[in-house]
N, C-alpha and C positions, 0 to 999 in steps of 0.2 A: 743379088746373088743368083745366077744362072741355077737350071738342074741340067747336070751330064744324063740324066736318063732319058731314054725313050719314050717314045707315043706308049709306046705298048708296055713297056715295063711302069710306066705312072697310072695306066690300067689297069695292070695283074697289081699291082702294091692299092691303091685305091679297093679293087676286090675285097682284097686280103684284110684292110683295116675295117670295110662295110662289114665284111665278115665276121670279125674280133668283136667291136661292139655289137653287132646282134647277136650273137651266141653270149656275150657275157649279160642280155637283154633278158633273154628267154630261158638261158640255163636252169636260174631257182625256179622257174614254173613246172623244168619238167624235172628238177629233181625233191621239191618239196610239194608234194601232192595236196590240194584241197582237205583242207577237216584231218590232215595227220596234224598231230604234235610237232611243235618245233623242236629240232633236238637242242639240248643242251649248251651243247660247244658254239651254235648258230647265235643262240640267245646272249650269251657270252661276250662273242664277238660283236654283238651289238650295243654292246654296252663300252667295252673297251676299244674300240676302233678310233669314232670320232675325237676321243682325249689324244687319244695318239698320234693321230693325222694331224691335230691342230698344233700338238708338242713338236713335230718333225718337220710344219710351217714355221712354225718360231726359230726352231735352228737352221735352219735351212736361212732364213729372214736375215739371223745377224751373225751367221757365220762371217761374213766378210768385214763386219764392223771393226773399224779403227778405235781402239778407246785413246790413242796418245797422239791422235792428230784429225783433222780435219774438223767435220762438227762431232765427231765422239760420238755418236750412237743414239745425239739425243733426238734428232726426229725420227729415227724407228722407236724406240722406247717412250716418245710424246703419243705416237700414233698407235702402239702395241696398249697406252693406255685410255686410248681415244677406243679403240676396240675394245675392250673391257668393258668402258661406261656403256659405249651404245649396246650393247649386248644386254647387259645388265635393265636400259632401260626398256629394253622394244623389242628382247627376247625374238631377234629376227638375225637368224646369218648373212642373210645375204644383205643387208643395211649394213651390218656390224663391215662384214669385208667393202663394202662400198664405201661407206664412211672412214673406215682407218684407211683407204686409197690414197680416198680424195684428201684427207687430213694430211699425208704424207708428201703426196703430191704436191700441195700448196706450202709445205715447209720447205721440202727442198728445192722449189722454184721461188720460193721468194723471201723467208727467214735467214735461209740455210743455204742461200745462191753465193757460188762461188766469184 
């Protein structure tokens, strides 16, 4: 896929995104000061965030799923349970998503190969 844009325009838009992620970097440092309390609603969101984000993966995962044709659903739901156990066993996310990957990967290239 080509980009229509400019030398200069993939420079100011590059800028723009260094930009976004460093101020999204450094923001809570200047607006949660050393030795204050965290407020409440912070603490909150920290509790509720990560269930959320992982429930809005899950749908997001099988909204497309076919349950009355193809393989049905079951290698995302073999590998949604493969992410489960490894979680369960090794209390690591980033195994837990690497492992339900590769587990999915290897079904629908070679179980689940059309």
């Amino acid at each position: 896929m080509s980009s229509n844009l400019t030398a200069t325009q993939l420079f100011i838009t590059t800028l723009v995104i260094a930009f976004g992620t460093t101020l999204t970097r450094f923001l809570p440092f200047l607006i949660f000061r050393r030795g204050q309390e965290t407020p409440a609603y912070v603490k909150k969101l920290q509790v509720l965030l990560p269930p959320a984000a992982i429930g809005l993966l899950v749908v997001y995962t099988l909204k497309d799923v076919s349950f009355t044709n193809g393989s049905r659903g079951i290698p995302e739901f073999l590998s949604i349970g493969g992410i489960v156990i490894i979680h369960r066993l090794f209390k690591n996310t980033l195994l837990s998503i690497a492992g339900g990957t590769l587990l999915y990967m290897f079904l629908i290239q070679t179980v689940f190969s059309v």
